[in-house]
C-alpha positions as CSV (number, residue, x, y, z in Angstrom):
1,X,0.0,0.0,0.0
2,X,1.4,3.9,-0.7
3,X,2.6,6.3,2.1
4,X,-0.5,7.6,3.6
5,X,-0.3,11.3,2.3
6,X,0.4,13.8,5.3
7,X,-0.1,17.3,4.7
8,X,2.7,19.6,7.3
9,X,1.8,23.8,7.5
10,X,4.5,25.8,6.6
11,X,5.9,28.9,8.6
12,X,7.0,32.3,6.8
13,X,9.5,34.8,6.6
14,X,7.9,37.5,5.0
15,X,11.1,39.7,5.0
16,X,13.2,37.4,3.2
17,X,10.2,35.7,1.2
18,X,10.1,32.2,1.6
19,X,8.3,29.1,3.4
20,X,10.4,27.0,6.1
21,X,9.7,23.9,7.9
22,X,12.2,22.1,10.3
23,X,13.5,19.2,9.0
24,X,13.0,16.9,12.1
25,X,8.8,17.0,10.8
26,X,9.2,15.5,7.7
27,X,12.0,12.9,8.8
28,X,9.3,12.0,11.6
29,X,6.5,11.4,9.0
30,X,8.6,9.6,6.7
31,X,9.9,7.3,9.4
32,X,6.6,7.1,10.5
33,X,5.5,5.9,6.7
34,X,4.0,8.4,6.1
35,X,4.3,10.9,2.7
36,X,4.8,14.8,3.8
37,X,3.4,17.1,1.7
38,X,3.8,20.7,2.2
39,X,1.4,23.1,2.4
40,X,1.6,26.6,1.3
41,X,-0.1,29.5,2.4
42,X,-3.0,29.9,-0.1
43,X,-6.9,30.0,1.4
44,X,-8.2,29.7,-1.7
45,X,-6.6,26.2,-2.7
46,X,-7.4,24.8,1.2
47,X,-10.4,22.6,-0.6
48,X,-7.7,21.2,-2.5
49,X,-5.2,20.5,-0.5
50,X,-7.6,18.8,1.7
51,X,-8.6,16.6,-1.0
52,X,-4.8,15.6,-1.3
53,X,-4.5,14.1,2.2
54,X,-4.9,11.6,4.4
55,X,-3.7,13.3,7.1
56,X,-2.4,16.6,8.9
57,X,0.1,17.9,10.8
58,X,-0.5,21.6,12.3
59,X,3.3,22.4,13.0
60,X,4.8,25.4,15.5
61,X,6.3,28.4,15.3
62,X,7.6,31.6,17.0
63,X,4.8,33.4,17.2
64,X,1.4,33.6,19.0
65,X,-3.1,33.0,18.1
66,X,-4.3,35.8,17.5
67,X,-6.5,36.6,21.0
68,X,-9.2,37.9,19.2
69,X,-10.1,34.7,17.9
70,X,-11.2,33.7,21.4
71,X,-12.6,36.6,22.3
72,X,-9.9,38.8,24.1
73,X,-8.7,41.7,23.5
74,X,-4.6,41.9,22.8
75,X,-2.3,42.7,25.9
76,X,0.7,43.8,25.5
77,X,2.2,40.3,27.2
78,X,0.7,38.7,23.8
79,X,3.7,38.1,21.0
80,X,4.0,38.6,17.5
81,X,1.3,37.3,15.5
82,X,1.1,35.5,11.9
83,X,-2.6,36.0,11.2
84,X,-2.1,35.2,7.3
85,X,-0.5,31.8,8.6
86,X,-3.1,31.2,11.6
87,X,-5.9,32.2,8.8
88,X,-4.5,29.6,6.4
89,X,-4.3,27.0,9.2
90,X,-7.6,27.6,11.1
91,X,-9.6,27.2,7.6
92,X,-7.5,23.7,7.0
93,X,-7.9,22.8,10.2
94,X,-11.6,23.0,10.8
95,X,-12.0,21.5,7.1
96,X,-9.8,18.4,8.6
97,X,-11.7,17.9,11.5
98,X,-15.4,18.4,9.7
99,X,-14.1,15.6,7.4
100,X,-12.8,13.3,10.6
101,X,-9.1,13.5,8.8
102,X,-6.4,12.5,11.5
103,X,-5.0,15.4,12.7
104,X,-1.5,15.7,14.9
105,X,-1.3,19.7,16.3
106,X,1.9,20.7,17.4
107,X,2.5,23.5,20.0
108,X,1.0,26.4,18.6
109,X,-1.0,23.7,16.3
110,X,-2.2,22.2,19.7
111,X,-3.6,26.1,20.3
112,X,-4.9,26.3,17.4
113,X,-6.9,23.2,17.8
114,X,-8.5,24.2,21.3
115,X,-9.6,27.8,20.1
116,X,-11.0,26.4,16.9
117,X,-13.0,24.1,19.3
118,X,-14.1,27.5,21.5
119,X,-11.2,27.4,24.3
120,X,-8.9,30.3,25.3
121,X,-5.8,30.8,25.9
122,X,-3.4,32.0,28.3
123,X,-2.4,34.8,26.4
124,X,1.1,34.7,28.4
125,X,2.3,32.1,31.5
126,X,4.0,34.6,33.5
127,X,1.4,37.1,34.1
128,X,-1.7,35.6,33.6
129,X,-1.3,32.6,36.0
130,X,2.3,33.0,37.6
131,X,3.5,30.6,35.7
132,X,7.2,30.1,34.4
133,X,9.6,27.7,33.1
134,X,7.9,26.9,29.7
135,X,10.3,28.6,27.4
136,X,13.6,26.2,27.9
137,X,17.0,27.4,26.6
138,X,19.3,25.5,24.3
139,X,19.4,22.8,23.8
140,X,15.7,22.4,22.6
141,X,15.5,19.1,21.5
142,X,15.9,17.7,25.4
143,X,13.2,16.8,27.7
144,X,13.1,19.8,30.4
145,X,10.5,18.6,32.4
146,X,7.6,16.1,32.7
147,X,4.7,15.8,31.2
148,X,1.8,13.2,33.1
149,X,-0.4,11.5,30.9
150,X,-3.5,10.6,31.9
151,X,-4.4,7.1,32.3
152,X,-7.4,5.9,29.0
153,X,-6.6,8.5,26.9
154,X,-5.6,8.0,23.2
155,X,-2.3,9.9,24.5
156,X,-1.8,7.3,27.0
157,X,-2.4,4.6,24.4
158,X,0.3,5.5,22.1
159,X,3.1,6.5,24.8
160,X,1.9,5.1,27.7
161,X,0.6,6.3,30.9
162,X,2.2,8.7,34.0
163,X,5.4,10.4,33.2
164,X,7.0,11.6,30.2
165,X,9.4,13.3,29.3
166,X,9.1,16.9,27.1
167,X,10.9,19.8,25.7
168,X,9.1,22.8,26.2
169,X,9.1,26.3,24.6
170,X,6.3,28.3,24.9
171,X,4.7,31.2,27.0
172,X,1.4,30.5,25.9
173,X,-1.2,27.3,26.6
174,X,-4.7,26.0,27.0
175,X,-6.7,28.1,29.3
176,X,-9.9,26.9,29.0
177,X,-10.3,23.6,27.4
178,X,-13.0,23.9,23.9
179,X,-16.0,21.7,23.5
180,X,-15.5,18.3,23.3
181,X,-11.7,18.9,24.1
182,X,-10.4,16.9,26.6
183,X,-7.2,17.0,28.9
184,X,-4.5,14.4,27.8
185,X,-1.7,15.6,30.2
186,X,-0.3,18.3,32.2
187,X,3.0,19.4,33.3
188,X,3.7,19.3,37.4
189,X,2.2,22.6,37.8
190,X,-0.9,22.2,36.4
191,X,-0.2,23.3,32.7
192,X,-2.0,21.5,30.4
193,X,0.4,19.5,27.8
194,X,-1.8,17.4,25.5
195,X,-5.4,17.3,24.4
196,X,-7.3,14.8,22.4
197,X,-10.8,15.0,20.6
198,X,-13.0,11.8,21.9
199,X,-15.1,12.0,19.3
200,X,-12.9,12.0,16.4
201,X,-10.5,9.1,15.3
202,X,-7.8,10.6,15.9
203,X,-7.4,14.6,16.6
204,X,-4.4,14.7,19.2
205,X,-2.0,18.1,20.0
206,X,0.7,18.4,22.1
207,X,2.6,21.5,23.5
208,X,6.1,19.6,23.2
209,X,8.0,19.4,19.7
210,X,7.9,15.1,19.7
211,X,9.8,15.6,16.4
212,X,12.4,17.0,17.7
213,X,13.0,15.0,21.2
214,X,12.5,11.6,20.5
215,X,15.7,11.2,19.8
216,X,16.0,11.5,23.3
217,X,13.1,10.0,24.5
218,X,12.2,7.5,21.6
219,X,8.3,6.8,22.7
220,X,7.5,10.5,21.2
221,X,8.0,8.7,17.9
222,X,4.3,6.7,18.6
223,X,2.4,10.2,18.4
224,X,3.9,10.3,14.5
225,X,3.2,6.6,13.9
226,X,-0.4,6.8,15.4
227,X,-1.7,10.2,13.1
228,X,-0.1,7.7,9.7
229,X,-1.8,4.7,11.0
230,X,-5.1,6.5,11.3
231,X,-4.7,8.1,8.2
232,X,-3.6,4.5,6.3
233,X,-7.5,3.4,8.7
234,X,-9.3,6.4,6.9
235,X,-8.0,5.5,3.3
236,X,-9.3,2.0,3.9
């Protein structure tokens, strides 16, 4: 049977005028056996590019949601903002999950995935809940702290339950969880890691970069092989 075909959003540098992606995603959906295909910026072919997949991947990036897509107002804690990328990714996104396509969301993409759902945000860590300790230095591929999974969740069934080991880089995260969304882990002081979507086949995000630190923690490679097998389920 052919690679199960697995779409990965692009980030932008508008100054120098060009897409990027980190290589560590499409080695991860390749060794997953999967096929990445990358997805430009362009609304108006998101039909299209839907039609093309069997799965997708809602990567990170260095930069925040929009707040006004959940309903605040933008405090000057709040970071730079993409919305032309978010835009692009919140149409795909909520065609994916209207069409039950697997879906993986990474860091911002785990956002992303909450607030189209009708969650908020923690617009920043520090001052909104106290909260620091999220945004690791170099090296960011290593696990900085844990992660505990709860027990019967998808999550759990892919890397197992309790604790796990994450990198973490991010001021942001899940505030209030959206409808249907529920919690998949949390970090020891009570911020939330994972989510998962009950009632979908498989619509899982995770604040960590799996990608990037199973190399040192190699069960973060089951999150890339469960989104191709569910997309290789939904081509049957």
């Amino acid at each position: 049977m052919s690679r199960p075909r697995i779409g990965l959003t692009l980030d932008a540098d508008a100054e120098r005028g060009r897409y990027e992606l980190r290589a560590g995603y499409v080695d991860a959906v390749l060794s997953a056996g999967g096929l990445p295909i990358l997805l430009p910026h362009a609304p108006q072919a998101a039909a299209a590019y839907l039609a093309l997949l069997d799965g997708l991947v809602v990567t990170g990036g260095a930069f925040d949601v929009p707040p006004e897509l959940y309903g605040e107002a933008r405090r000057k804690e709040c970071g730079v903002t993409k919305p032309e990328r978010t835009a692009f990714e919140k149409d795909l996104l909520e065609a994916a999950l209207a069409a039950r396509l697997p879906v993986l969301g990474i860091c911002g993409g785990m956002q992303l995935l909450n607030v189209v759902r009708g969650g908020t945000l923690y617009q920043d860590l520090a001052a909104d809940a106290g909260l620091s300790g999220h945004e690791q230095p170099a090296p960011k591929d290593a696990p900085s702290h844990e992660a505990r999974v709860a027990p019967g969740t998808q999550l759990a069934s892919l890397v197992g339950a309790g604790p796990l080991g994450v990198n973490s880089t991010h001021h942001q995260a899940v505030k209030d969880p959206g409808a249907g969304v529920l919690v998949a882990a949390r970090a020891p002081d009570g911020v939330v890691e994972a989510i998962e979507l009950p009632d979908l086949p498989f619509a899982l995000g995770v604040q960590w970069h799996p990608e990037a630190v199973l190399r040192h923690e190699p069960r973060h490679a089951a999150l890339y092989r469960g989104l191709v097998e569910a997309a290789r389920d939904a081509r049957r």
